[in-house]
TIPA-145356 format. One record per residue (C-alpha): chain; x, y, z. Coordinates in nm, 2 decimals. Layout:
// residues N
+--------+--------+--------+--------+
! cadena !     px !     py !     pz !
+--------+--------+--------+--------+
!      A !      X !      Y !      Z !
...
+--------+--------+--------+--------+
This chain:
// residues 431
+--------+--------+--------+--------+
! cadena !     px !     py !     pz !
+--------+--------+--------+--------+
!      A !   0.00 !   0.00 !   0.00 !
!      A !   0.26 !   0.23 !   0.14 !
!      A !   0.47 !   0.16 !  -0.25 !
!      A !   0.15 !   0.25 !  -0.42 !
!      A !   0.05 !   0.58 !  -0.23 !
!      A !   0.44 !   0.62 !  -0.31 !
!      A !   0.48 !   0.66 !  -0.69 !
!      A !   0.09 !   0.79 !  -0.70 !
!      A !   0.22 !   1.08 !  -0.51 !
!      A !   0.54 !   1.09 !  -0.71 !
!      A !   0.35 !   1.09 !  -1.01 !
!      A !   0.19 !   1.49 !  -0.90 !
!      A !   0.50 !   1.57 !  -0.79 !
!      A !   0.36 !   1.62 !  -0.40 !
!      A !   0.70 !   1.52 !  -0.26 !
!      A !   0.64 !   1.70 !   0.04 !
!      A !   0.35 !   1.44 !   0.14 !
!      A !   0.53 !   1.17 !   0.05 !
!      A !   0.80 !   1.21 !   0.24 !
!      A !   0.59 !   1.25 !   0.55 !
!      A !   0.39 !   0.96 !   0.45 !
!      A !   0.70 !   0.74 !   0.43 !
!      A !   0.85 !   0.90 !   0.78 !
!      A !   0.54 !   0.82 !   0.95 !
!      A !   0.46 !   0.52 !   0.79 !
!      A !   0.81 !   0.36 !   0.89 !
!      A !   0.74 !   0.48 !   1.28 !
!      A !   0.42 !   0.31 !   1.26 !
!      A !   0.60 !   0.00 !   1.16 !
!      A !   0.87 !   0.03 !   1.40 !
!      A !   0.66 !   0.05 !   1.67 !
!      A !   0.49 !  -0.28 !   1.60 !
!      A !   0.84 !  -0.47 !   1.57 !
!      A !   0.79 !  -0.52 !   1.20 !
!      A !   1.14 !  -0.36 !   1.13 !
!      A !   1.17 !  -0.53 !   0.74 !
!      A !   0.86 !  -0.31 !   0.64 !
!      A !   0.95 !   0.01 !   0.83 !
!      A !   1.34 !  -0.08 !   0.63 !
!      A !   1.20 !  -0.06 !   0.33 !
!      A !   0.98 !   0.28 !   0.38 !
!      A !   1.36 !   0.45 !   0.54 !
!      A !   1.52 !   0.37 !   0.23 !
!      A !   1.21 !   0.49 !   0.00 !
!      A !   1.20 !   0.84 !   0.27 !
!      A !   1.55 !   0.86 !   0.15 !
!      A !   1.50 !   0.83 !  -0.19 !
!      A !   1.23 !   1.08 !  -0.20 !
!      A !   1.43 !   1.34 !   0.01 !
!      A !   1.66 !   1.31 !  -0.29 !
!      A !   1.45 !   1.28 !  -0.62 !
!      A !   1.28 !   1.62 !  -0.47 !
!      A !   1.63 !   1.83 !  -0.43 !
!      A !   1.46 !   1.84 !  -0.05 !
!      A !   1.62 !   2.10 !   0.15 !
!      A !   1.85 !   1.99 !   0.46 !
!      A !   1.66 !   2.15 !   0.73 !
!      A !   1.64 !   2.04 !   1.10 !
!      A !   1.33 !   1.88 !   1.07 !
!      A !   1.45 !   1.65 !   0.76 !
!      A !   1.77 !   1.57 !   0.91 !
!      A !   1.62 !   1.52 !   1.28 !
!      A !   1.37 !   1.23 !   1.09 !
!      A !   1.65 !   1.07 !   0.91 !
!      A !   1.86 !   1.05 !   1.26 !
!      A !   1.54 !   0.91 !   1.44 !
!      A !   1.52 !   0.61 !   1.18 !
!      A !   1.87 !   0.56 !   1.19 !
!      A !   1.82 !   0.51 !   1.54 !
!      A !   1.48 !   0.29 !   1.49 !
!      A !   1.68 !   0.03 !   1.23 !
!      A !   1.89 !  -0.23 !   1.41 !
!      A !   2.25 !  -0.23 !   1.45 !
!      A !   2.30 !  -0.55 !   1.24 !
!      A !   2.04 !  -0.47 !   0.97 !
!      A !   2.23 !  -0.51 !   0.61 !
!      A !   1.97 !  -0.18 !   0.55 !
!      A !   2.13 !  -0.02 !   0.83 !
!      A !   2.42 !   0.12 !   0.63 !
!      A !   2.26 !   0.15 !   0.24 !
!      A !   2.00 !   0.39 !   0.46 !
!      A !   2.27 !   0.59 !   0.59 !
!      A !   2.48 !   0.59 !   0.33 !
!      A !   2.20 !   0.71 !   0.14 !
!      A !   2.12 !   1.01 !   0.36 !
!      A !   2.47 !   1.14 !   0.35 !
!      A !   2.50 !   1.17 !  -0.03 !
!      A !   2.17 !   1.36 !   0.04 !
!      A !   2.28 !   1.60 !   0.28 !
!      A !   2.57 !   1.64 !   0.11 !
!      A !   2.71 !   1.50 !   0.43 !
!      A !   2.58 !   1.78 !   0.64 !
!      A !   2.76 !   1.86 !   0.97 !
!      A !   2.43 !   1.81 !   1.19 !
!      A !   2.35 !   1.50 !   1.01 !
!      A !   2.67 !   1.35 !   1.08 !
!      A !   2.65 !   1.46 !   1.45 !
!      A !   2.31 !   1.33 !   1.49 !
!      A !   2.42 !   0.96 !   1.34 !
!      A !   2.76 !   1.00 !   1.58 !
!      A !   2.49 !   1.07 !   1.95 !
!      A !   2.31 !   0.74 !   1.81 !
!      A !   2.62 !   0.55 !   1.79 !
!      A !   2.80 !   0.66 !   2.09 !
!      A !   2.48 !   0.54 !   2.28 !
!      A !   2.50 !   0.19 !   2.10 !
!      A !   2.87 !   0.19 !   2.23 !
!      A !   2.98 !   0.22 !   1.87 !
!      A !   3.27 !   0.44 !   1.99 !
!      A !   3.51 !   0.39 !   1.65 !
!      A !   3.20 !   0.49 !   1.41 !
!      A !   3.07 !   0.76 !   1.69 !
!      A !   3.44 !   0.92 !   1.62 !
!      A !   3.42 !   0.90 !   1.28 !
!      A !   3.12 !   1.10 !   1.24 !
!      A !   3.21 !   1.36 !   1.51 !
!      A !   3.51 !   1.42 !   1.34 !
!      A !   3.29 !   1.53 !   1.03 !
!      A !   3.03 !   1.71 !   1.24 !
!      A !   3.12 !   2.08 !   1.45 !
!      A !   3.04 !   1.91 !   1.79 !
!      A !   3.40 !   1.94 !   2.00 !
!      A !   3.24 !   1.90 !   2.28 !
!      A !   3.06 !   1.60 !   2.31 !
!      A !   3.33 !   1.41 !   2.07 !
!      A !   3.56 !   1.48 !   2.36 !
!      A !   3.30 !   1.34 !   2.64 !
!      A !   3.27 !   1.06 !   2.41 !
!      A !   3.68 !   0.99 !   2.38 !
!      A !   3.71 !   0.98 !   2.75 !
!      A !   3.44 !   0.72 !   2.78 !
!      A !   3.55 !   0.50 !   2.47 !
!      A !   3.94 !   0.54 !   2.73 !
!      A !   3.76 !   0.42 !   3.03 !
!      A !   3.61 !   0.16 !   2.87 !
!      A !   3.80 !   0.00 !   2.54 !
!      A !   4.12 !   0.16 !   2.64 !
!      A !   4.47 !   0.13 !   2.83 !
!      A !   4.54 !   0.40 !   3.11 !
!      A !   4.82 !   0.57 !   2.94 !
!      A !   4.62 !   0.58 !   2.58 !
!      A !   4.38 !   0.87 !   2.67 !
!      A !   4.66 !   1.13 !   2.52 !
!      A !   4.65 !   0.90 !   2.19 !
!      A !   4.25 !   0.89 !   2.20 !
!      A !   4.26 !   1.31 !   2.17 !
!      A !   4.53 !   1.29 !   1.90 !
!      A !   4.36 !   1.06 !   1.68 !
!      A !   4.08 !   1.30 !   1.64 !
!      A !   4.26 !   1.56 !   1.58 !
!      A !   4.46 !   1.48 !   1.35 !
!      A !   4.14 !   1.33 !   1.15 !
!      A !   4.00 !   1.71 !   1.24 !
!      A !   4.33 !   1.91 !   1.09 !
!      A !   4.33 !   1.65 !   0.77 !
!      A !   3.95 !   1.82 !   0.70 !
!      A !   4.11 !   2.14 !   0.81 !
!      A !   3.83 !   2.20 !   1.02 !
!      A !   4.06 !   2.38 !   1.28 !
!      A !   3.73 !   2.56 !   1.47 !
!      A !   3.70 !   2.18 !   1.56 !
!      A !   4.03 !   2.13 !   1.67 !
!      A !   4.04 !   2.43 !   1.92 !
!      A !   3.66 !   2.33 !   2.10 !
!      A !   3.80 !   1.94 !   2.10 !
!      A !   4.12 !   2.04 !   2.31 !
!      A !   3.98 !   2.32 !   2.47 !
!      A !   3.72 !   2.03 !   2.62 !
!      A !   3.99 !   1.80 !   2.64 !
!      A !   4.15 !   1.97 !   2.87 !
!      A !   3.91 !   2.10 !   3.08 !
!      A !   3.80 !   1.70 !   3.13 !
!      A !   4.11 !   1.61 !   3.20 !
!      A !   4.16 !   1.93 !   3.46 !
!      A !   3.86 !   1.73 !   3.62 !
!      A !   3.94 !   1.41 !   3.69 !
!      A !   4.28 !   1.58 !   3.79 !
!      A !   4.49 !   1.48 !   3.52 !
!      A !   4.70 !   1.85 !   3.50 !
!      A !   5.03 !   1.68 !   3.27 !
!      A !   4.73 !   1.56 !   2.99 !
!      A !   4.55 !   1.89 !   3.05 !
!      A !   4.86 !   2.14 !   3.05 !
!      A !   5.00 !   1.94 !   2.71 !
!      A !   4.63 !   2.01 !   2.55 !
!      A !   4.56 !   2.30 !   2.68 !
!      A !   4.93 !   2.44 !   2.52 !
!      A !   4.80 !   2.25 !   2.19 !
!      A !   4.51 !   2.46 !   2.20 !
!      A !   4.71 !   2.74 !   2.19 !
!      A !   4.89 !   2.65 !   1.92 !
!      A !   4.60 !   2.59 !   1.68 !
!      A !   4.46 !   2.92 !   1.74 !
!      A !   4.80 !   3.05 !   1.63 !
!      A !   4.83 !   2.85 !   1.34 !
!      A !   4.47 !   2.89 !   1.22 !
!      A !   4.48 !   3.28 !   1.26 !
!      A !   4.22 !   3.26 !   1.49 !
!      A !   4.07 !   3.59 !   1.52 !
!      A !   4.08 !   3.67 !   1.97 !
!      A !   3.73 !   3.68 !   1.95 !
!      A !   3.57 !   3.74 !   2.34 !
!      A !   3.52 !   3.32 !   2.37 !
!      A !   3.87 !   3.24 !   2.27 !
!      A !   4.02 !   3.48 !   2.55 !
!      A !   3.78 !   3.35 !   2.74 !
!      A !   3.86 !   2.98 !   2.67 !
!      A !   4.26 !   3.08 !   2.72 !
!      A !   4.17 !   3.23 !   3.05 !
!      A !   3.97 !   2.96 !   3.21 !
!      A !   4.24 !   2.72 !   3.10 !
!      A !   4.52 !   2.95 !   3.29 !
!      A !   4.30 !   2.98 !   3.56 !
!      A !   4.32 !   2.57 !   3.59 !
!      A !   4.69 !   2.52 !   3.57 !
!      A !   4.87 !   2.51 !   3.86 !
!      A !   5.05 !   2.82 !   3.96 !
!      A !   5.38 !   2.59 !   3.99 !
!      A !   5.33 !   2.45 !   3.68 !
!      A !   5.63 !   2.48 !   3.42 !
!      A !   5.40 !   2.45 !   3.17 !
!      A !   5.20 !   2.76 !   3.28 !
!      A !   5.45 !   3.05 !   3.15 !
!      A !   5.48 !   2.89 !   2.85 !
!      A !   5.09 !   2.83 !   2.78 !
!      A !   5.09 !   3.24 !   2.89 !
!      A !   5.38 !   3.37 !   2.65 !
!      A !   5.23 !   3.17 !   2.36 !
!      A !   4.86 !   3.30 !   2.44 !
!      A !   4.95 !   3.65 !   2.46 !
!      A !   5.21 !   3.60 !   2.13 !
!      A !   4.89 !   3.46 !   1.96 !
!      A !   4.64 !   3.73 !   2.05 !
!      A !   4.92 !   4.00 !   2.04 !
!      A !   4.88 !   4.12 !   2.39 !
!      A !   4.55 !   4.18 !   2.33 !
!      A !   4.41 !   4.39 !   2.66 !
!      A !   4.13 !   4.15 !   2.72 !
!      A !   4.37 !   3.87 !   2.79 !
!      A !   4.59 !   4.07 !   3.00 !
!      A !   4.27 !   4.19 !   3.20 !
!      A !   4.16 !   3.85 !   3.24 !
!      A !   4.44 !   3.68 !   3.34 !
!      A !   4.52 !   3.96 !   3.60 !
!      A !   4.21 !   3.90 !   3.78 !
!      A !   4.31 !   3.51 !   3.77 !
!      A !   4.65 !   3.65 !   3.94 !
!      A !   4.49 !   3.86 !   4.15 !
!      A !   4.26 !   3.56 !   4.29 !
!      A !   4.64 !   3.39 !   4.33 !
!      A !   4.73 !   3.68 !   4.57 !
!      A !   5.03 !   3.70 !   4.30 !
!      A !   4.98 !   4.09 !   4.34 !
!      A !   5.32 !   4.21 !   4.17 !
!      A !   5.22 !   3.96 !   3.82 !
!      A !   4.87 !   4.13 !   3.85 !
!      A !   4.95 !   4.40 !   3.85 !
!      A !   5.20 !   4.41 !   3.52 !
!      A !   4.86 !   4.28 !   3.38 !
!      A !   4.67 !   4.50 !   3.47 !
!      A !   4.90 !   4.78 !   3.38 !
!      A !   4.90 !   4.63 !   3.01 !
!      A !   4.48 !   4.56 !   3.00 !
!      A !   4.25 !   4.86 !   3.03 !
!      A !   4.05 !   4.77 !   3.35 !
!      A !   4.16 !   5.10 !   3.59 !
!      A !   3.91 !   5.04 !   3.83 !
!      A !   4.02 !   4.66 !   3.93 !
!      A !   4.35 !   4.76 !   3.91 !
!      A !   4.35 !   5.01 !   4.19 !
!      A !   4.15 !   4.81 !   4.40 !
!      A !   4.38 !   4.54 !   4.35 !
!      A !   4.66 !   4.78 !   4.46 !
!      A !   4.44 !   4.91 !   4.76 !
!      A !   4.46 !   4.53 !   4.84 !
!      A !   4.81 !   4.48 !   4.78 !
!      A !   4.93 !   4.80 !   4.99 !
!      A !   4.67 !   4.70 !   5.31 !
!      A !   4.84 !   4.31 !   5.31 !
!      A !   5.23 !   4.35 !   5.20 !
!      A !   5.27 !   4.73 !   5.20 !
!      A !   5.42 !   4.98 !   5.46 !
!      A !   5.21 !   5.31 !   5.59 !
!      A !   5.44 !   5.54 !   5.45 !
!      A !   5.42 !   5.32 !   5.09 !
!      A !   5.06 !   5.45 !   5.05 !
!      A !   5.16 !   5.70 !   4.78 !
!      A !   5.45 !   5.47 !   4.60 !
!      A !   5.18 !   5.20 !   4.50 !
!      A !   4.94 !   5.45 !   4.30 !
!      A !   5.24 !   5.61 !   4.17 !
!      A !   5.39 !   5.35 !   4.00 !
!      A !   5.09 !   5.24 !   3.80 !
!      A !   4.97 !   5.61 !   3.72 !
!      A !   5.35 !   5.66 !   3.59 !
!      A !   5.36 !   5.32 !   3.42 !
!      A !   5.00 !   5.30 !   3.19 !
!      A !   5.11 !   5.70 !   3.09 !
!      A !   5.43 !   5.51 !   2.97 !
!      A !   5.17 !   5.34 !   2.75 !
!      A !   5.03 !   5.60 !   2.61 !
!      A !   4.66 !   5.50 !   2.84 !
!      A !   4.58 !   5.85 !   2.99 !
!      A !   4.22 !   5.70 !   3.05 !
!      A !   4.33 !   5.46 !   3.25 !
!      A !   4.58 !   5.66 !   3.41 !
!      A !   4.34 !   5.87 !   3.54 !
!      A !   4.03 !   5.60 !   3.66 !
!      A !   4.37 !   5.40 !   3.85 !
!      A !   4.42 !   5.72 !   4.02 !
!      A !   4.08 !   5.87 !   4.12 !
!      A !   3.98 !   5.51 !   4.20 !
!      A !   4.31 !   5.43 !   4.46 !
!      A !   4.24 !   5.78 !   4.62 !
!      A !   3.84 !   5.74 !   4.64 !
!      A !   3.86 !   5.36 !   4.80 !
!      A !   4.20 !   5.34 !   5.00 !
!      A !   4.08 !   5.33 !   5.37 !
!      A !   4.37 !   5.44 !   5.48 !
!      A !   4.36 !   5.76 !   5.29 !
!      A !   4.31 !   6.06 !   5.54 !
!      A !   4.28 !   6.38 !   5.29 !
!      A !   4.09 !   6.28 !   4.97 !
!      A !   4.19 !   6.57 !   4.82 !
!      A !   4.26 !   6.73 !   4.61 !
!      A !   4.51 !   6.94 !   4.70 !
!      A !   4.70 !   6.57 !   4.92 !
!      A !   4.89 !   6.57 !   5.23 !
!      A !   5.15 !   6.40 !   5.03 !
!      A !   5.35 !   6.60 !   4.83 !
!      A !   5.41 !   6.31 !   4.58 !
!      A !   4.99 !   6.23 !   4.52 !
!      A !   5.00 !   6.63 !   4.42 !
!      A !   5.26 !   6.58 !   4.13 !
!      A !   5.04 !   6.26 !   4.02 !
!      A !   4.70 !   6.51 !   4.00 !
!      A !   4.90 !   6.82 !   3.84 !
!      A !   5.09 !   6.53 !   3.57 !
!      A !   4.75 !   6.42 !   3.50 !
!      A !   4.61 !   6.77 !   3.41 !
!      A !   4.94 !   6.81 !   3.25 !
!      A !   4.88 !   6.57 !   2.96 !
!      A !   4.58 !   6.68 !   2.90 !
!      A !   4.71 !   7.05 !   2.76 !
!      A !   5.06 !   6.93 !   2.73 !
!      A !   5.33 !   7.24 !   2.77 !
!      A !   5.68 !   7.15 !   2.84 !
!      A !   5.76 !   7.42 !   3.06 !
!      A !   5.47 !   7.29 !   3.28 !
!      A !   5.61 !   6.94 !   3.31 !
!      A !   5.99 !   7.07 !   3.35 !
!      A !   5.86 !   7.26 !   3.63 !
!      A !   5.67 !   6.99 !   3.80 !
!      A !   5.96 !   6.77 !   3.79 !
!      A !   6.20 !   7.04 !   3.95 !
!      A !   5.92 !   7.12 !   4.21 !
!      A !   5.86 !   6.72 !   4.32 !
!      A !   6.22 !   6.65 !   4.28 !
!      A !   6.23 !   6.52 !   4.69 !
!      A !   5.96 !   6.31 !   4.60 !
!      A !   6.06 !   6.17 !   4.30 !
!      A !   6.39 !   6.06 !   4.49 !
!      A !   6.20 !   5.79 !   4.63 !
!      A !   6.19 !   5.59 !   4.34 !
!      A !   6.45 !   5.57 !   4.14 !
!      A !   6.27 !   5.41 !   3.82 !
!      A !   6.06 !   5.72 !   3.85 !
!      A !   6.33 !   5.90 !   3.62 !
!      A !   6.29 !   5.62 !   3.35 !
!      A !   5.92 !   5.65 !   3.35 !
!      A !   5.95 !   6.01 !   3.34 !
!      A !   6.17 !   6.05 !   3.08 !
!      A !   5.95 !   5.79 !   2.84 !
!      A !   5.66 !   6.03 !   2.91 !
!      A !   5.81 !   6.37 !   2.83 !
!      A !   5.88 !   6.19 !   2.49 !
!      A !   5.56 !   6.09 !   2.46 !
!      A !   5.31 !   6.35 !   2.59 !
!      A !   5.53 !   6.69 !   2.61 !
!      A !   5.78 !   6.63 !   2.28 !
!      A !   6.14 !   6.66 !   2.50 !
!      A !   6.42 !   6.41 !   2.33 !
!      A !   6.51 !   6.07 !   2.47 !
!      A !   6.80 !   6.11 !   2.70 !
!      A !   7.11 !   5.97 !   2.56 !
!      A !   7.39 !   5.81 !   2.76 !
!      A !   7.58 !   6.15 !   2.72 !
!      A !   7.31 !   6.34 !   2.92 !
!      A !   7.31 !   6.08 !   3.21 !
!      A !   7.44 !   6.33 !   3.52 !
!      A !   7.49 !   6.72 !   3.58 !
!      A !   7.53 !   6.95 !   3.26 !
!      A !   7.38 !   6.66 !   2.99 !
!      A !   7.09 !   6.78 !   2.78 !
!      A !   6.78 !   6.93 !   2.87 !
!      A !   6.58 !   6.64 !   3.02 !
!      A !   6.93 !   6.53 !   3.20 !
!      A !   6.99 !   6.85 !   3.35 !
!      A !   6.64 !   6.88 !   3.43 !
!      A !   6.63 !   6.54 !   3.65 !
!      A !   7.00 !   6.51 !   3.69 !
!      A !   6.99 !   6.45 !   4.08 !
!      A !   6.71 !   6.17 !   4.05 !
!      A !   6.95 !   5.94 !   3.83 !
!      A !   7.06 !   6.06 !   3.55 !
!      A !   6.93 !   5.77 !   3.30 !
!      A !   6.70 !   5.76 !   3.01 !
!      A !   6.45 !   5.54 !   2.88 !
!      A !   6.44 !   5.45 !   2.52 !
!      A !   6.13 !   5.26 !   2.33 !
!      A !   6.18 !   4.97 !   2.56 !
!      A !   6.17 !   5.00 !   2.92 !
!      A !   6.30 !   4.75 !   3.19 !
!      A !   6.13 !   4.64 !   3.51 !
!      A !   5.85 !   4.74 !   3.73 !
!      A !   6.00 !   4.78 !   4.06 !
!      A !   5.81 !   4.71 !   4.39 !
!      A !   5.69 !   5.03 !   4.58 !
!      A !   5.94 !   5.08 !   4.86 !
!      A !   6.07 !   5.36 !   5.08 !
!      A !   6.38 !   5.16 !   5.16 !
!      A !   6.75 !   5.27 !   5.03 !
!      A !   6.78 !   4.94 !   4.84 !
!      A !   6.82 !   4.96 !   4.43 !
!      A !   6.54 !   4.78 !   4.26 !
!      A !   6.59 !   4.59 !   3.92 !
!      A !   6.29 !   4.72 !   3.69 !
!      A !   6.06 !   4.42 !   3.54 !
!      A !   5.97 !   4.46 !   3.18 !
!      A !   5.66 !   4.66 !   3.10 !
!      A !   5.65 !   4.58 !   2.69 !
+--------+--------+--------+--------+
């Protein structure tokens, strides 16, 4: 009956109803167990999908993966239907992901890869891999399970599949405490959104920060994913941002706050400092802290941020007496006048600041450098060559001769940690 209604429909070209005619005619024979009849009407659903050019929409393809589903494991129909239905589809991505859910529920792990492999579903195929370990697998194979697939993934260049496969990877593996597995995926990840020219779109950062976030601070493993994440998304601010808060979580205060200085989140970044100066900072250092990171994002050109860092320290610090402005201390003055400064930048204005705050500016020795890379930048003076280093040298020498008497070219050297102590610090690099 169902071969006749068939070709009569066939015959006025209503390929729509036949299709749905077939489709429900097979259900009705799978559900009463006669699964040669509801075979036959798959394959013929099949066949009509692709006489009529049907369109792969969810619907369509959600039917064909319910039959595939309905029709026995060891039926010889089994693999003409599906066979069928991919030349259809054109081997269409949710087909094959549909097909690869059926067989990873059969325990058909080898075909479940296959098709994941051809579908955009990282996530599950990963799930699935650590199940098909645990269950078919040796202990020390799971790190050639992930490899396999993506490897199968790269040779279909489908490298969006690659980076959700070992970004799950490793996140699985960071659960069942596995760190050497998840470290060596997580730094493959990495290195497939380098190759691939991954554009650091807000769920890749993210994806690179959670995985930071996971290895262990100890970790050798952990610089390296870091230098090769910020190499990929060429210090992108986002990434510093995020992994600064990771940092910050850590208590590694002096790492957060290079971060920080190099994202463009002002606001976390002084209350990170406020932190930092209540738990490892003297009294007298109250000043020093906000100083250094006012000094250092002007040294990268981020007068916003400059500014929020500053207003945000001086606003929130308990310890703060006079919120000013004008300060008690003579050096949070220079930091307010420097930042009206740039604003309307005048030479004369800055020279005379520097000469003014001199004492204060003694504190710190790396406050020359930073000062020097500034009036480049903001007030047009000359870099300081090593000839002007010390009494009667150039302009900008002269003008901070008694601080230290070195410049600071287009690379500067170390952030130092806020101190009042006579000790020489060794500045950290801020590019």
């Amino acid at each position: 009956m169902y071969r006749t209604l068939y070709f009569r429909y066939l015959n006025h070209n209503k390929y729509s109803e036949v299709i749905n005619l077939l489709y429900d005619g097979a259900i009705i024979f799978f559900d009463h167990n006669q699964h040669n009849s509801a075979a036959d009407l798959s394959l013929l659903m099949v066949e009509a999908l692709t006489k009529s050019n049907a369109a792969t929409t969810e619907p369509h393809l959600e039917h064909v993966a319910q039959l595939f589903a309905r029709l026995r494991p060891d039926a010889p129909e089994r693999l003409a239907f599906l066979s069928a239905a991919l030349r259809w589809s054109s081997s269409h991505p949710s087909l094959h992901q549909k097909v690869a859910l059926v067989l990873w529920k059969e325990k058909n792990y080898s075909q479940a890869r296959y098709h994941f492999i051809h579908s955009t579903d990282g996530n599950n195929c990963a799930t699935m891999l650590i199940e098909y370990h645990v269950n078919r697998g040796y202990p020390n194979e799971l790190d050639l399970f992930i490899a396999q697939a993506v490897l199968q993934y790269l040779n279909h260049n489908k490298y969006s599949e690659v980076i959700n496969l070992l970004y799950d990877g490793a996140i699985i593996f960071f659960d069942h405490n596995q760190h050497n597995s998840a470290a060596d995926l997580s730094l493959l990840m990495v290195e497939a959104l380098t190759k691939s020219n991954a554009a650091t779109t807000e769920p890749h950062l993210e994806h690179v920060a959670q995985l930071f976030a996971r290895l262990r601070p100890d970790a050798p493993e952990r610089l390296a994913f870091l230098s090769a994440a910020l190499r990929w998304s060429s210090s992108h601010p986002s990434l510093h941002q995020k992994v600064a808060l990771v940092l910050w979580k850590e208590k590694n205060y002096s790492q957060a706050r290079y971060h920080f200085i190099h994202s463009t989140d002002g606001n976390n970044c002084a209350t990170m400092l406020i932190e930092y100066h209540v738990n490892r900072g003297y009294p007298n250092e109250l000043d020093l802290f906000i100083a250094q990171a006012v000094l250092q994002y002007l040294c990268l050109s981020n007068k916003s941020c400059a500014s929020v860092v500053f207003w945000t320290y001086i606003e929130n610090h308990p310890e703060m007496v006079n919120k000013g402005p004008p300060f008690l201390l003579p050096l949070l003055n220079f930091l307010w006048f420097l930042l009206l400064a740039v604003d309307e930048p005048r030479s004369a204005v800055f020279t005379i600041l520097c000469q003014h705050y001199k004492p204060s500016l003694a504190r710190d020795p790396s406050y020359t450098q930073y000062l020097s890379r500034i009036g480049q930048l903001f007030f047009g003076l000359p870099p300081t060559s090593p000839k002007c280093r010390g009494p009667g040298g150039g302009l900008f020498g002269n003008l901070l001769s008694s601080l230290c008497g070195g410049g600071l070219g287009d690379d500067f050297d170390d952030e130092p940690e806020p101190s009042t102590s006579s000790q020489q610090h060794q500045p950290e690099d801020l590019d």
